[in-house]
C-alpha positions in Angstrom: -23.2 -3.0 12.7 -20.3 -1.0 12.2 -18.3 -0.5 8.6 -14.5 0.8 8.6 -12.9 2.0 5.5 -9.2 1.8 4.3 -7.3 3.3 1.9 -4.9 1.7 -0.3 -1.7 3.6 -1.1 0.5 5.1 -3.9 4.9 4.5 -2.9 6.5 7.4 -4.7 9.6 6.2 -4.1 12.0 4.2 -1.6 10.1 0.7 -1.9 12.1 -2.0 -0.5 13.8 0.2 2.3 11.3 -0.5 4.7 12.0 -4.4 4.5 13.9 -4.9 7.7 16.8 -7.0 6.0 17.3 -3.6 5.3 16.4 -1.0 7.5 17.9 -2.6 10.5 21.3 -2.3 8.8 21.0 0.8 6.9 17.7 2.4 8.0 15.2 3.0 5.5 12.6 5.6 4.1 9.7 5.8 1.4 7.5 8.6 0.5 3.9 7.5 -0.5 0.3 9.0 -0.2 -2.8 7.1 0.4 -5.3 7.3 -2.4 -9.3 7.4 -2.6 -9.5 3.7 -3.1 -10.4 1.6 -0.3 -11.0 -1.6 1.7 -14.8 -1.6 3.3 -14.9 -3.8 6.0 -18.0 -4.6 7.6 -19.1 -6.7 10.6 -22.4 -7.5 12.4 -23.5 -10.1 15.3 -24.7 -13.2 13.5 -28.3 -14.8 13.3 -27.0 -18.2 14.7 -25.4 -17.8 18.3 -21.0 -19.3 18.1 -21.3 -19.4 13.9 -19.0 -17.2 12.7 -19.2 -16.3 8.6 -16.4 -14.8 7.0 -17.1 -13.3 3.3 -14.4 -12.5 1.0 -13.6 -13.7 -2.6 -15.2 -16.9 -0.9 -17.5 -17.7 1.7 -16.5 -19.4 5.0 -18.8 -20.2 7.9 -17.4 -22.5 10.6 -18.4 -23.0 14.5 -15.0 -23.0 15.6 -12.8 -19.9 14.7 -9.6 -22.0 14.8 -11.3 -23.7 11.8 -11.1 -20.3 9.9 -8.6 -20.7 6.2 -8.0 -17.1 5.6 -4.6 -16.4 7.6 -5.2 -12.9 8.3 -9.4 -13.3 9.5 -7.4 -16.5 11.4 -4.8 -14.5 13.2 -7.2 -11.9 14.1 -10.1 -13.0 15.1 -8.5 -16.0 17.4 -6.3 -13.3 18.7 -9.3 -11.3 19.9 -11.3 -14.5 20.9 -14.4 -13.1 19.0 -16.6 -15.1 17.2 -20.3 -15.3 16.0 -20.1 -12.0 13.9 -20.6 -12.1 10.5 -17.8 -10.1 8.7 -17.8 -8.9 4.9 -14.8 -7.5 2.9 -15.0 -5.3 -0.2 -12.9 -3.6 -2.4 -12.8 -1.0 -5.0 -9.4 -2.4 -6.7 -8.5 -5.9 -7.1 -5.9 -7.6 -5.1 -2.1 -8.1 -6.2 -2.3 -4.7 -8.1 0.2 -3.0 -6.1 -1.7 -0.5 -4.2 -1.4 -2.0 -0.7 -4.6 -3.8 -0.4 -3.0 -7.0 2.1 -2.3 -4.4 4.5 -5.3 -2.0 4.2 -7.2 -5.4 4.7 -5.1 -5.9 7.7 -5.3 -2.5 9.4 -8.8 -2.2 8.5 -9.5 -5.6 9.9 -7.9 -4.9 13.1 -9.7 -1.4 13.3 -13.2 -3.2 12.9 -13.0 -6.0 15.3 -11.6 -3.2 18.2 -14.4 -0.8 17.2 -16.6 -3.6 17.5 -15.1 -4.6 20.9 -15.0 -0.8 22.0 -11.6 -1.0 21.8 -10.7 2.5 21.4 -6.5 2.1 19.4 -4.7 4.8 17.8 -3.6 4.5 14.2 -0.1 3.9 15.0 -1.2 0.9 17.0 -3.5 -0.1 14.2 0.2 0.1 11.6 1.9 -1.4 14.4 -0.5 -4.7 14.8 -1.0 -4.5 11.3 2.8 -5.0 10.9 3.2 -7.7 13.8 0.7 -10.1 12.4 1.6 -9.5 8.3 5.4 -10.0 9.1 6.0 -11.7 12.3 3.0 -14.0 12.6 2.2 -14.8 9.0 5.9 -14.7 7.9 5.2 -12.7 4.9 8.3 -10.9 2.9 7.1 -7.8 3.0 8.1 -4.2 4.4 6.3 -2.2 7.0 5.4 0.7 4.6 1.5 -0.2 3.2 0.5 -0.7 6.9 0.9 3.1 8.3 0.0 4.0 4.9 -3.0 2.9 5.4 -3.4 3.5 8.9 -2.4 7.2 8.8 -3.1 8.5 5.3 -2.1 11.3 3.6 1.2 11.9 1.9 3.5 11.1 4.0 7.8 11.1 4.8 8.1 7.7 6.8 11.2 6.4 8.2 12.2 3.4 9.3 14.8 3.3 12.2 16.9 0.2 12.6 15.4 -0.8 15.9 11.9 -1.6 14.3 10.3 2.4 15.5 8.5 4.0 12.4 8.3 7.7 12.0 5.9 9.2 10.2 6.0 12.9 9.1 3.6 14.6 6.9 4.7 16.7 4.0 2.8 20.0 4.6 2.3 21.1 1.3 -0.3 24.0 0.4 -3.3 23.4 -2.0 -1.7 24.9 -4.8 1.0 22.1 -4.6 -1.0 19.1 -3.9 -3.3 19.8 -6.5 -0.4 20.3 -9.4 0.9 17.0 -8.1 -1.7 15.1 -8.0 -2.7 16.2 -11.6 0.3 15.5 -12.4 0.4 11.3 -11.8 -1.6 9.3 -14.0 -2.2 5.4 -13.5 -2.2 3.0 -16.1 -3.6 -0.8 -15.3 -0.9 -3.1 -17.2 -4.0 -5.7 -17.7 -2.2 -8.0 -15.2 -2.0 -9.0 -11.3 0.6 -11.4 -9.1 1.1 -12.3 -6.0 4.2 -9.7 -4.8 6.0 -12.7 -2.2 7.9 -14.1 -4.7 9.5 -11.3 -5.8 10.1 -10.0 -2.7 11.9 -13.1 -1.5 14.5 -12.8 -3.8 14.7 -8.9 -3.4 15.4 -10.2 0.6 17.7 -12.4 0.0 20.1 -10.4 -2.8 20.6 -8.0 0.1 23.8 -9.9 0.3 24.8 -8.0 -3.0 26.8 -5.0 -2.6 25.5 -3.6 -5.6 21.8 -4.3 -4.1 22.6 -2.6 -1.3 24.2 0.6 -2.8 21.5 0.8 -5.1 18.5 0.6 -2.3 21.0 3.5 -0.5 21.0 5.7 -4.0 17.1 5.2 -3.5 16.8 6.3 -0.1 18.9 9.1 -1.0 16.5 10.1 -3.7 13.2 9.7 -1.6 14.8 12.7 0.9 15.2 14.9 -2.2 12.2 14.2 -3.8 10.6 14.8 0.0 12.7 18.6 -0.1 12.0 19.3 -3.9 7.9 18.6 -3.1 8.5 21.2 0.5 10.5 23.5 -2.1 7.3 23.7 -4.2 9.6 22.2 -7.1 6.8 19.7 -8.1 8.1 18.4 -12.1 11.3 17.2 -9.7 9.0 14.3 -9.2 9.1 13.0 -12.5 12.9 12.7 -12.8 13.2 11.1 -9.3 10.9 8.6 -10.4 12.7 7.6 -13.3 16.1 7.6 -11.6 14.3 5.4 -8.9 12.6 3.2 -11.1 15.7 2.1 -13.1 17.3 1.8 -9.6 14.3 -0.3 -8.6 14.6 -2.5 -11.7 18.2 -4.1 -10.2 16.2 -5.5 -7.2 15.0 -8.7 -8.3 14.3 -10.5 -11.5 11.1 -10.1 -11.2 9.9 -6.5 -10.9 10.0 -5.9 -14.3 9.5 -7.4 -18.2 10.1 -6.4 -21.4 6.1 -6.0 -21.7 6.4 -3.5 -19.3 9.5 -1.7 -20.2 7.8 -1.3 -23.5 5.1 0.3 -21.6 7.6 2.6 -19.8 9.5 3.6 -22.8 6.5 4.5 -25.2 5.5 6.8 -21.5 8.7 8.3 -21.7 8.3 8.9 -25.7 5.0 10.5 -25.6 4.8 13.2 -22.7 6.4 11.2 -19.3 8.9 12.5 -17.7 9.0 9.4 -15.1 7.2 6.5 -13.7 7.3 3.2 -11.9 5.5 0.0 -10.8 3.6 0.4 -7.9 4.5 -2.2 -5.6 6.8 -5.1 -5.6 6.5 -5.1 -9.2 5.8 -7.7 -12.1 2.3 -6.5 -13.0 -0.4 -4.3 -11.7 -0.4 -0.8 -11.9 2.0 1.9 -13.6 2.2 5.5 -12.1 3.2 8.5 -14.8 4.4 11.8 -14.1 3.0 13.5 -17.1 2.8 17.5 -16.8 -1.6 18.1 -18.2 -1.1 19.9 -22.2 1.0 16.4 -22.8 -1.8 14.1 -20.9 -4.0 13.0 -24.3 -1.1 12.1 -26.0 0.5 9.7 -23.8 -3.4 8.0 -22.8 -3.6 7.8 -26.7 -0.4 6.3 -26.9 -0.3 3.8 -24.2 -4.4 2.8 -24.6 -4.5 1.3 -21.0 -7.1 1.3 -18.6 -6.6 4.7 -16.5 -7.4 4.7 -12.9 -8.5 8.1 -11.7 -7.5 9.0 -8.1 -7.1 11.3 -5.5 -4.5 11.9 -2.3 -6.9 11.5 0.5 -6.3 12.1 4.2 -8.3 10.2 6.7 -6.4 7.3 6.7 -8.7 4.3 8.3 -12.2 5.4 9.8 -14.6 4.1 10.6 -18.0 5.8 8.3 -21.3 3.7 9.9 -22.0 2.7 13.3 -25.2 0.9 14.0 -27.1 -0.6 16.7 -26.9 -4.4 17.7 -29.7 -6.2 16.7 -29.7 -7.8 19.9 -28.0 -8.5 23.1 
């Protein structure tokens, strides 16, 4: 038996620069930190020699692994050729909250079946595959961002070159910092969840808009001084780039936000915020707050959401139990 863990991710700012309708034009970047929330993956031979059970929000047991309905366990498992394991996913925040959790299921996924293999694959190759199958394989309109989030954790400075290459750069900050930022960001559940593709459809295809485009630059431009305020130990910079970046964001799509939610974000902004945004594509999920701590009560009392305590963690995907086969 052998259980992986995946974090999902917070995206500070640049979201929708690492589409590559995008990047490949313009290049791209996004600053974002992987969180103590995760995706447990486990997987162990199965009783009953060529069944293979899959559990997730539903149950699937099939004899034939081309048979499999999930497009991701599909994709993966045919593209490994593995079958009679039993494999079980669980997570400690629903999906379509904004936090990543497609691609932490896909990295962790991937990271799994090799381990299981003994397949021994870096992380960038884990953010790499992730990014092949999510994108190219499964067609789905999203950006290359939650996958080497996942894979490499931490807070991270990741850029996305216009010939597909990702770099990832760490922001080595000292305790002192992290720990004033991360007190600093508070997350408020909006009571809602959606299925991101939609909105990020149309956010792909109004990158014919000038305006779209200059705005998406204006963003990238505000992730590299957010990145040199955070290295400049300038940490309440973060609340102003968010805001900037979030009404920036907004212009993207239709979509991303409504005016339940800009009600949320003003009455923020009116009792102690000094910036925030969606996480995600948008439309529902999650709100992240920069609120500096002696104005914290205030603004829980005022918004009365469900808060979402977190951490910045730094393993990235790893693998935490490893356990012999039952048999040969």
């Amino acid at each position: 038996m052998i259980i992986t863990k995946t974090p999902f991710r917070v995206s500070l700012c640049g979201g929708g620069s690492d589409i590559a309708g995008f990047y490949r034009e313009h290049g791209g970047c996004v600053l974002s930190a992987s969180i103590n929330k995760y995706m447990f993956i486990m997987i162990h031979p199965y009783f009953h020699e060529g069944t293979t059970v899959l559990k997730y929000s539903k149950t699937e047991v099939v004899t034939d692994i081309k048979d499999i309905e999930h497009s991701i366990f599909h994709k993966v498992l045919n593209m490994y050729d593995l079958s009679g394991v039993e494999l079980t996913s669980m997570a400690d925040i629903p999906a379509g909250t904004g936090l990543g959790s497609s691609s932490s299921f896909t990295v962790g996924l991937l990271h799994t079946v090799n381990a299981y293999m003994g397949k021994l694959i870096s992380k960038p190759k884990l953010a790499e595959l992730a990014c092949e199958i999510e994108i190219e394989h499964l067609k789905s309109p999203i950006g290359k961002q939650d996958q080497y989030a996942a894979a490499m954790g931490g807070l991270n400075f990741i850029r996305f070159n216009s010939n597909d290459s990702v770099t990832v750069e760490p922001l080595l900050l000292g305790k002192k910092e992290i720990d004033k930022l991360q007190g600093n960001l508070l997350m408020f559940y909006t009571g809602e969840v959606r299925n991101a593709n939609e909105i990020l459809t149309e956010q792909t295809a109004n990158f014919s808009k000038p305006e779209n485009i200059s705005n998406l630059k204006q963003m990238c431009r505000l992730t590299e001084t957010m990145k040199q305020e955070l290295e400049n130990k300038n940490t309440d910079a973060v609340g102003e780039i968010l805001n900037e970046s979030w009404l920036l964001k907004k212009t993207l799509a239709s979509g991303i936000s409504s005016g339940y939610l800009d009600d949320i974000y003003e009455k923020a902004l009116s009792n102690g915020a000094t910036g925030g945004k969606l996480l995600g594509a948008g439309g529902a999920g999650f709100f992240l707050f920069y609120c500096e701590q002696d104005k914290q009560e205030g603004l829980r009392k005022a918004l009365n959401l469900k808060e979402l305590s977190f951490s910045i963690e730094n393993d990235g995907t790893s693998i935490i139990f490893i356990g012999d086969k039952y048999w040969d």
